[in-house]
C-alpha positions in Angstrom: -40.6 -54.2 -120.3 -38.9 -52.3 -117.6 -39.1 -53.0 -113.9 -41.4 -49.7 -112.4 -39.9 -47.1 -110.6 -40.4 -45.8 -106.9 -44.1 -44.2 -107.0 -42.9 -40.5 -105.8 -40.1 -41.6 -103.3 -40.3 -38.1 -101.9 -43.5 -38.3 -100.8 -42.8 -41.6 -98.5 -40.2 -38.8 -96.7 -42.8 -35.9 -96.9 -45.3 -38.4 -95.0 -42.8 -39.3 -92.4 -41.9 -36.4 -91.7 -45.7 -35.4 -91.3 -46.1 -38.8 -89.2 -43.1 -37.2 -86.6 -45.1 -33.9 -86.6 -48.4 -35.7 -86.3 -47.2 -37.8 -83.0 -45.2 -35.3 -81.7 -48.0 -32.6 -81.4 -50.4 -35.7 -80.4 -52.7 -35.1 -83.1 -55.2 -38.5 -83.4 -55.2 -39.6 -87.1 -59.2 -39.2 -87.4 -58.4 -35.1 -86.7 -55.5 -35.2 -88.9 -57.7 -36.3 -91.8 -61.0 -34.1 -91.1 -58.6 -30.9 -90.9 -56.7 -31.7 -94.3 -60.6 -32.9 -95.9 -59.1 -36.1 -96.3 -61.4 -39.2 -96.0 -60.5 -41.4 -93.1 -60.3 -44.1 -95.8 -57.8 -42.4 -98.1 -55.8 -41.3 -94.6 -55.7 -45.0 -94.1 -55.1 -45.9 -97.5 -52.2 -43.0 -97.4 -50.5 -44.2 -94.7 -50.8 -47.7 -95.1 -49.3 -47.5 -98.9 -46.9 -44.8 -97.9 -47.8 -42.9 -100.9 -49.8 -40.1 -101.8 -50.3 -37.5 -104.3 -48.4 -34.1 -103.9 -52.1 -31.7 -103.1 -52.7 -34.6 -100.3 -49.1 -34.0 -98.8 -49.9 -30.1 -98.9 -53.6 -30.9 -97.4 -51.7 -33.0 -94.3 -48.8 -30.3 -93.8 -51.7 -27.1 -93.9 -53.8 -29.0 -91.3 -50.8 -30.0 -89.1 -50.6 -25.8 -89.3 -54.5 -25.4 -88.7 -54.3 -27.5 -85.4 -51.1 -25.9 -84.2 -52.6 -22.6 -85.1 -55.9 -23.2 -83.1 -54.2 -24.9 -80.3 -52.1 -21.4 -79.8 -55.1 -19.2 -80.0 -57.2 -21.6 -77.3 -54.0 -21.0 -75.0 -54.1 -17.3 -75.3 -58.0 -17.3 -74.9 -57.9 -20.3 -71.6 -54.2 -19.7 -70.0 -52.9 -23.0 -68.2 -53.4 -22.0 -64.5 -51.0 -24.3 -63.5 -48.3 -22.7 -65.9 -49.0 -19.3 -63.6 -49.9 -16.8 -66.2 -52.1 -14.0 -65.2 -54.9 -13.4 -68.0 
């Protein structure tokens, strides 16, 4: 019997490079999962394992989108004073 192969390497990448995205936004992992309708079990299990099926990678990279997306529209409604934009 042969030895088993990788399970999906390019998944591993596709969740570090959601992981980079993730921390560099400062999104906490418990928002990360609700957005994507993720358990917070299988978010665990996901990153724990470092594997993940290929809708679950697409879930992760439309919610890192969703937040972005919302963050961008609370700007425009509640401008940073201190940034000294005039609404």
């Amino acid at each position: 019997m042969s030895k088993r192969s990788t399970y999906r390497p390019e998944q591993a990448e596709a969740l570090a490079k959601i992981e980079r995205r993730r921390q560099i936004m400062d999104v906490q992992h418990s928002e990360l999962a609700d957005t994507a309708a993720i358990s917070r079990e299988t978010w665990r299990r996901i990153r724990r394992e470092k594997r993940a099926f290929p809708a679950q990678i697409t879930a992760l990279r439309f919610a890192l989108r969703t937040i972005e997306a919302r963050r961008r529209s609370a700007e425009d409604v509640f401008p940073d004073p201190d940034n000294g934009e005039q609404p």
